[in-house]
C-alpha positions as CSV (number, residue, x, y, z in Angstrom):
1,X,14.5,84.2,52.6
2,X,11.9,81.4,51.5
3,X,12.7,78.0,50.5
4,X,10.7,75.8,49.2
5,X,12.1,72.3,49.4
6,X,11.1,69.0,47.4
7,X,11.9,65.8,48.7
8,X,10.5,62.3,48.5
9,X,11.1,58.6,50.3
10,X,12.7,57.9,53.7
11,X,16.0,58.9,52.2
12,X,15.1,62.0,50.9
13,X,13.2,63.0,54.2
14,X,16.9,62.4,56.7
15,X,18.6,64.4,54.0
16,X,15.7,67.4,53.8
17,X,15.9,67.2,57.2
18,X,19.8,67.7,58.0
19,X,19.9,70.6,55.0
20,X,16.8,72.2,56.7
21,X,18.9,72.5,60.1
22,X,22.1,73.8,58.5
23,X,20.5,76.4,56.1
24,X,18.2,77.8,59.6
25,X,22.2,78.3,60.7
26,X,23.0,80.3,57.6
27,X,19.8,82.1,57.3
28,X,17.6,82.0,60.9
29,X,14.9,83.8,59.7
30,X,14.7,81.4,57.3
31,X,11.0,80.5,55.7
32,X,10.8,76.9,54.5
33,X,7.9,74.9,53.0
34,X,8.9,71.7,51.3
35,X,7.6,68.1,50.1
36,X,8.7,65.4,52.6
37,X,8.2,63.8,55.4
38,X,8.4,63.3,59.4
39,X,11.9,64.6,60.1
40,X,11.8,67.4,58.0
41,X,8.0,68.5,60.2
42,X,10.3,67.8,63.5
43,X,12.9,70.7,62.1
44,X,9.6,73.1,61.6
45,X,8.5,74.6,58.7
46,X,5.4,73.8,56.5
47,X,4.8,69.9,55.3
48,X,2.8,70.6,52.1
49,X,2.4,66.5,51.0
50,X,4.1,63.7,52.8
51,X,6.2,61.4,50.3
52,X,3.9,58.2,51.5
53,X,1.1,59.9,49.7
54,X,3.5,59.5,46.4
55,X,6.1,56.0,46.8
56,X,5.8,55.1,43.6
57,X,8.3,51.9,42.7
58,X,9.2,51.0,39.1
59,X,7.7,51.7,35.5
60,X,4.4,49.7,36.1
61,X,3.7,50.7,39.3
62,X,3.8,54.7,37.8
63,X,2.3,53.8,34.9
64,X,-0.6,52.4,36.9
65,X,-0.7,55.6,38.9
66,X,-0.3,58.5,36.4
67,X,-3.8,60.4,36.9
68,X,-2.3,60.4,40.6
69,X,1.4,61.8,39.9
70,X,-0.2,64.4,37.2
71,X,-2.7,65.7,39.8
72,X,0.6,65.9,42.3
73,X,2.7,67.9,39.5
74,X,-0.2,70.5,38.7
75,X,-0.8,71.0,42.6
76,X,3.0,71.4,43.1
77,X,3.0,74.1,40.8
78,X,0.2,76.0,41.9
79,X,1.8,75.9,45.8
80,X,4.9,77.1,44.0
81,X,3.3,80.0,42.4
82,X,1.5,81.1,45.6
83,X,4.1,80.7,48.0
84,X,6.9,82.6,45.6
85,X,9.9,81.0,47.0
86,X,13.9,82.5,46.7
87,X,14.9,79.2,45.6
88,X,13.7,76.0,44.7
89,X,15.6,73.0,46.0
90,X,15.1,69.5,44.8
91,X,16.5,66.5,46.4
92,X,16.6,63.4,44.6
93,X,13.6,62.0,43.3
94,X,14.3,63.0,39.8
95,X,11.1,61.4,38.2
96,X,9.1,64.1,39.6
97,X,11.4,67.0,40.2
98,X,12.9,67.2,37.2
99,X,9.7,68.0,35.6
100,X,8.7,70.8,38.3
101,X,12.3,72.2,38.1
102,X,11.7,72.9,33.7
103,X,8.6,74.6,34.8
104,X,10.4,76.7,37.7
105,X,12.8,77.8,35.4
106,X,10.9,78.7,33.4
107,X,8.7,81.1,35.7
108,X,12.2,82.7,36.4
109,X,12.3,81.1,39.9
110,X,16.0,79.7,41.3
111,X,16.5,76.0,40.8
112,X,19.6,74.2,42.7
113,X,19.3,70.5,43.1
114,X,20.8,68.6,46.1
115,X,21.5,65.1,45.5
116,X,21.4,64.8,41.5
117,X,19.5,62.5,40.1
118,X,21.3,59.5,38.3
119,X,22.0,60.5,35.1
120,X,25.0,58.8,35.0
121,X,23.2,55.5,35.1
122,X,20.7,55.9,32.5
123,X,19.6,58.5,29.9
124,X,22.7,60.6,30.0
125,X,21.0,62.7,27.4
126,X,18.8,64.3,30.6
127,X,22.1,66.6,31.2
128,X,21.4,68.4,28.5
129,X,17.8,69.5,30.2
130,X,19.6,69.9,33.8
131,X,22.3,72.5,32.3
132,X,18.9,74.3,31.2
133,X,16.7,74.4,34.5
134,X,19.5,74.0,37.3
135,X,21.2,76.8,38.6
136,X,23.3,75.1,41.0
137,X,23.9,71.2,41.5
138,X,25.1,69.4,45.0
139,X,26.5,66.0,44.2
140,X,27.2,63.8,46.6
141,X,28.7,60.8,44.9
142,X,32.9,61.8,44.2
143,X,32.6,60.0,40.6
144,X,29.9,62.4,39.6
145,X,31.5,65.8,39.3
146,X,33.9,64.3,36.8
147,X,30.5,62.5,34.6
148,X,29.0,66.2,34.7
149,X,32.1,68.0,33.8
150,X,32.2,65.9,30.3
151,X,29.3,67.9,29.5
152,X,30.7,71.2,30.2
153,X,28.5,71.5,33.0
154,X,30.6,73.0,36.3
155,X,28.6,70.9,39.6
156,X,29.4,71.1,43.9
157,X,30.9,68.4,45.1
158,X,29.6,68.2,49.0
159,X,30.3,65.2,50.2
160,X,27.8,62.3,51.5
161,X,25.3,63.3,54.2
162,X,25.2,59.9,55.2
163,X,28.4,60.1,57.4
164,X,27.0,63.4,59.1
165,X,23.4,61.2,59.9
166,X,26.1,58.4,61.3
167,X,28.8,60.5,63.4
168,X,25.5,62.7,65.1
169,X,23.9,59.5,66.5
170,X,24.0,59.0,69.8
171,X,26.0,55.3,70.4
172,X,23.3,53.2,71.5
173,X,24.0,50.5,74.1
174,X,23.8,47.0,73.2
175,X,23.0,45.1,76.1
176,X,19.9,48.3,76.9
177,X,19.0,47.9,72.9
178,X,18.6,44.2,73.4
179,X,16.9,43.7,76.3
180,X,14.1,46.5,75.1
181,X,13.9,44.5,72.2
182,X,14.2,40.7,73.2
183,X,17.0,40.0,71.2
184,X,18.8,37.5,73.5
185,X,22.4,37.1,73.1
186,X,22.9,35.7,69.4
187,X,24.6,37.7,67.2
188,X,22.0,39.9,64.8
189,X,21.9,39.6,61.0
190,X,19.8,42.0,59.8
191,X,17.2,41.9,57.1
192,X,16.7,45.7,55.2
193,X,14.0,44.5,52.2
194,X,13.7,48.2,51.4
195,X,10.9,51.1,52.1
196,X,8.1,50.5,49.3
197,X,5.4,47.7,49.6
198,X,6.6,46.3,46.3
199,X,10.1,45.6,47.3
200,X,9.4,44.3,50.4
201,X,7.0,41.9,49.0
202,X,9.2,40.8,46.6
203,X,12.1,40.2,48.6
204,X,11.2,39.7,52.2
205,X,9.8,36.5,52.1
206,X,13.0,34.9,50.5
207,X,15.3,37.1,53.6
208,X,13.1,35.3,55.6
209,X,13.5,31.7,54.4
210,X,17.1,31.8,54.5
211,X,16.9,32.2,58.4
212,X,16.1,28.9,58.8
213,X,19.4,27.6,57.7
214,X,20.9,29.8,60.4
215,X,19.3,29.0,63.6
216,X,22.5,30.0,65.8
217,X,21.6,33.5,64.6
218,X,18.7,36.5,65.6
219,X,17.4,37.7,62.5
220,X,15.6,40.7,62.9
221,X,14.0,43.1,60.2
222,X,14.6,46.3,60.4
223,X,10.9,48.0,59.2
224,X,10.8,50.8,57.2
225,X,9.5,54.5,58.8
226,X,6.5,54.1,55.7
227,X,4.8,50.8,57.0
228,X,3.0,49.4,59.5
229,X,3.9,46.3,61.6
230,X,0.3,45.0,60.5
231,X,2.3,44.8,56.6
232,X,4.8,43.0,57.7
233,X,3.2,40.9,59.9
234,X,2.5,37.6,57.4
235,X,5.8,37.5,56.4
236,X,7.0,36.5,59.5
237,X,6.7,32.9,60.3
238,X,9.9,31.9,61.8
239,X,10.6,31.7,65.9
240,X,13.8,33.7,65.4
241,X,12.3,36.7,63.9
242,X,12.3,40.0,65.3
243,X,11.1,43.2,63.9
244,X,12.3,46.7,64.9
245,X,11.1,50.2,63.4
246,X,12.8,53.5,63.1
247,X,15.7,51.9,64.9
248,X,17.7,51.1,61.8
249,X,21.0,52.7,62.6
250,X,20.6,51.5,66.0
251,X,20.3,48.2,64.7
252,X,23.1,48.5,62.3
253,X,25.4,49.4,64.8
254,X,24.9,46.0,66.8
255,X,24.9,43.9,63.4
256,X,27.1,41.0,62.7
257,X,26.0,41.4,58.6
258,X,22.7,42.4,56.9
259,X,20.5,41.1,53.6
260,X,20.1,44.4,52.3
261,X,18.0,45.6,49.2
262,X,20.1,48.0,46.6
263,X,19.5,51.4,47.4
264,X,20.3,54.3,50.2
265,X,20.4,51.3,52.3
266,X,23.7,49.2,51.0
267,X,26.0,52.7,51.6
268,X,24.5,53.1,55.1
269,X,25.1,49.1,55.9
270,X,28.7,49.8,54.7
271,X,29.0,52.9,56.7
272,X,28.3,50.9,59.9
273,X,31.0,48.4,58.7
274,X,28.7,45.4,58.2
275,X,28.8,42.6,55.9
276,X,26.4,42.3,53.5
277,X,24.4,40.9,50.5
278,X,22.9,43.1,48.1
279,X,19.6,42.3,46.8
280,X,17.0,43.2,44.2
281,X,14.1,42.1,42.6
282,X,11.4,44.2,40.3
283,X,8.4,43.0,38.1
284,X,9.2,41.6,35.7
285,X,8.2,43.8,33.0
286,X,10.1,47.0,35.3
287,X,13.0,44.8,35.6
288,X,13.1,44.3,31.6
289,X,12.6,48.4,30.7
290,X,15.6,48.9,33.2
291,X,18.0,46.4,31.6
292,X,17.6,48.1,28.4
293,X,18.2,51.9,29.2
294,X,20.6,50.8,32.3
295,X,24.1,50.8,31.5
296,X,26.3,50.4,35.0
297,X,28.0,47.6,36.1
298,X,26.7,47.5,39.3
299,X,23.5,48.7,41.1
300,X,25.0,49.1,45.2
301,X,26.2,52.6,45.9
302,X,28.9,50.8,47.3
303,X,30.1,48.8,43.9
304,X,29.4,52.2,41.8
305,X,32.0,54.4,44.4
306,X,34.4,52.0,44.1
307,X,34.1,50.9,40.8
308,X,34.6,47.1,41.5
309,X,32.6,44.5,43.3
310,X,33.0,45.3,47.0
311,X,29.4,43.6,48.2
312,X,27.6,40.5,46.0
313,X,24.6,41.8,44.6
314,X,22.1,39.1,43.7
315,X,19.4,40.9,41.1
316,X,16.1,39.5,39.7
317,X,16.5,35.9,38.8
318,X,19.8,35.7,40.9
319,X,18.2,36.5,44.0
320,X,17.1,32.8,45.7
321,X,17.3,31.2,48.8
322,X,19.9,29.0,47.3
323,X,21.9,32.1,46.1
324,X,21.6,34.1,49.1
325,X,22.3,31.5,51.6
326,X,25.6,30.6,49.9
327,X,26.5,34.2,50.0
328,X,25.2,34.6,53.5
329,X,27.9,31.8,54.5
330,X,30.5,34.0,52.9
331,X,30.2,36.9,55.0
332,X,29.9,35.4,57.8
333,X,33.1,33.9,57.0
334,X,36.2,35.5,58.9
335,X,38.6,35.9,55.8
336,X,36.0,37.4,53.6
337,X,35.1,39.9,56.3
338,X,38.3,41.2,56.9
339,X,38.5,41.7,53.4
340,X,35.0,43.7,53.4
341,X,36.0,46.1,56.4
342,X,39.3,47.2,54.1
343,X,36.9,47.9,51.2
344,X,34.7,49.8,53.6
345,X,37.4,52.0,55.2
346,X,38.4,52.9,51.8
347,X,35.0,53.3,50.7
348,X,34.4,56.0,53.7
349,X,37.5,58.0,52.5
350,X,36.2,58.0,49.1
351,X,33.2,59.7,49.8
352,X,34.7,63.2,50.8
353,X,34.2,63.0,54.7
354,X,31.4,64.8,57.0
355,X,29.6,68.0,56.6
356,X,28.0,67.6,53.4
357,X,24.5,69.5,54.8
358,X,26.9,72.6,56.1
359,X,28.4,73.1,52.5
360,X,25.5,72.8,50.6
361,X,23.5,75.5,53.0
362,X,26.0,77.7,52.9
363,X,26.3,77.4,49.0
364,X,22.5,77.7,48.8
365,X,22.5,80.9,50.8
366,X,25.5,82.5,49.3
367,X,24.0,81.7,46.1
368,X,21.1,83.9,46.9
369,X,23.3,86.9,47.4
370,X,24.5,86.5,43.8
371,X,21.9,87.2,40.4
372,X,20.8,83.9,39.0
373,X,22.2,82.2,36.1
């Protein structure tokens, strides 16, 4: 069969990745091109685009790039068309694949979407579209099969991939990891400021002031996969400073607690069992738009799953040194921590347990045995 797989961001790419392994399980003849990035071209396949050609962050940053996105839609659909997949599958990244998924459907091609995108948080009204271009939906998130089932629409719950990416790691050793890195003996907090050049600019700067009030501490930054060192290089100014790339788990897994910026990121921090802050800050005008069609309590994946405030999360005008230094101090605070590794064990039950990439390939495949809807 041929698949033809959409992904985009870091996120997206582990996920594409771990599906593209199980479904060449399920179906080993299996012919995939997709949208994505450098894991998914490790598992084989065709890359078509990688998703740094396309990180777009908030409403003025797309706005600013809308020729760009347009011109990556029309191309998209043209690949489509020539390659005549089985099935479509989208993962995430709902800004752009919802659009190529009404145009799929409507060229009679099979649509299921893997990781839906967040209708729950904003412009519920978008269900309405998904029942109409979806075939099949693979949410991850326990919470959501119930939000989708109030619109009469019947989705998979699969489970988080996360905990798959976290039990297949091979345990790294602490006293090798530090010594390849220079870490010394401290204890590591570690700084995540996100993936995309906005929202590391924003926030890594403030990560990084805070470190000063914590000398008896390593601070390292954990880089993102989609920059260079050379991007994160002026932001460093302080002697206890590391930085590490496409070691994150790695790094999580030797963390005392973390300064993490909302997103994948704050569920993966918590899977490790780590204490952290969660932070975010937009533009200004991006943060306004969202505060007007957003309408959840809380912005961590961790918070949302269990429905009450597990982690701080210190948004927009919030986040400051002064702010995150006080709730640094309260994480690294015995009392509170015990506290956060209950949350977290429940948290971890919540989510469904492993094997979330083996039920959604075989659904996928078995799918394709049966006429579309």
């Amino acid at each position: 069969m041929k698949y033809y797989i959409l992904a985009g961001e870091a996120s997206g790419d582990l996920h594409g990745a771990n599906l593209m392994k199980a479904l060449l399980k399920e179906d080993p003849k299996a012919d995939i091109r997709f949208w994505g990035g450098d894991l998914m071209k490790q598992v084989g396949g065709t890359l078509v685009t990688h998703y740094k050609e396309r990180a777009f962050m908030g409403f003025v940053e797309v706005l600013f790039n809308l020729r760009k996105i347009i011109s990556f839609i029309s191309f998209c659909k043209k690949d489509i068309a020539t390659f005549n997949p089985d099935v479509i599958v989208f993962i995430d990244n709902s800004g752009f694949n919802l659009r190529i998924a009404k145009w799929a459907k409507q060229q009679n091609f099979r649509t299921n979407y893997y990781i839906s995108p967040q209708v729950w948080a904003s412009r519920a009204g978008r269900v309405k579209g998904i029942k109409q271009t979806i075939d099949e939906m693979f949410v991850i998130l326990p919470f959501e099969k119930n939000f989708y089932q109030k619109y009469d629409y019947t989705v998979h719950f699969v489970g988080h991939p996360l905990i798959d990416g976290i039990e297949d790691r091979k345990q790294v050793d602490e006293e090798t990891f530090r010594k390849e890195f220079n870490l010394g003996a401290k204890q590591i907090i570690t700084l995540l400021p996100g993936s995309r050049k906005q929202e590391i600019t924003k926030m890594l700067a403030v990560m990084i002031d805070v470190s000063r009030h914590f000398e008896e501490y390593q601070f390292v930054i954990a880089g993102a996969p989609s920059q260079s060192y050379d991007f994160y290089e002026p932001f460093i100014k302080e002697k206890n400073i590391s930085f590490i790339t496409n070691r994150t788990y790695d790094l999580l897994s030797i963390s005392h607690a973390a300064l993490v910026a909302s997103g994948t990121a704050t569920l993966e921090t918590a899977l490790f069992k780590v204490p952290q802050v969660v932070c975010y800050k937009g533009s200004n005008i991006s943060y306004q738009i969202a505060k007007k069609i957003i309408t959840l309590r809380f912005i961590s994946l961790v918070n949302l799953i269990m429905d009450r405030e597990v982690v701080t999360e210190l948004i927009q005008h919030n986040f400051t040194e002064k702010n995150l230094r006080k709730e640094l101090l309260r994480i690294l605070d015995e009392k509170h921590r015990e506290q956060m590794y209950l949350d977290y064990f429940e948290l971890e039950k919540a989510l469904g347990g492993s094997g979330a990439s083996k039920k959604t390939a075989k659904l996928i495949v078995k799918g394709l045995k049966t006429p579309a809807k």
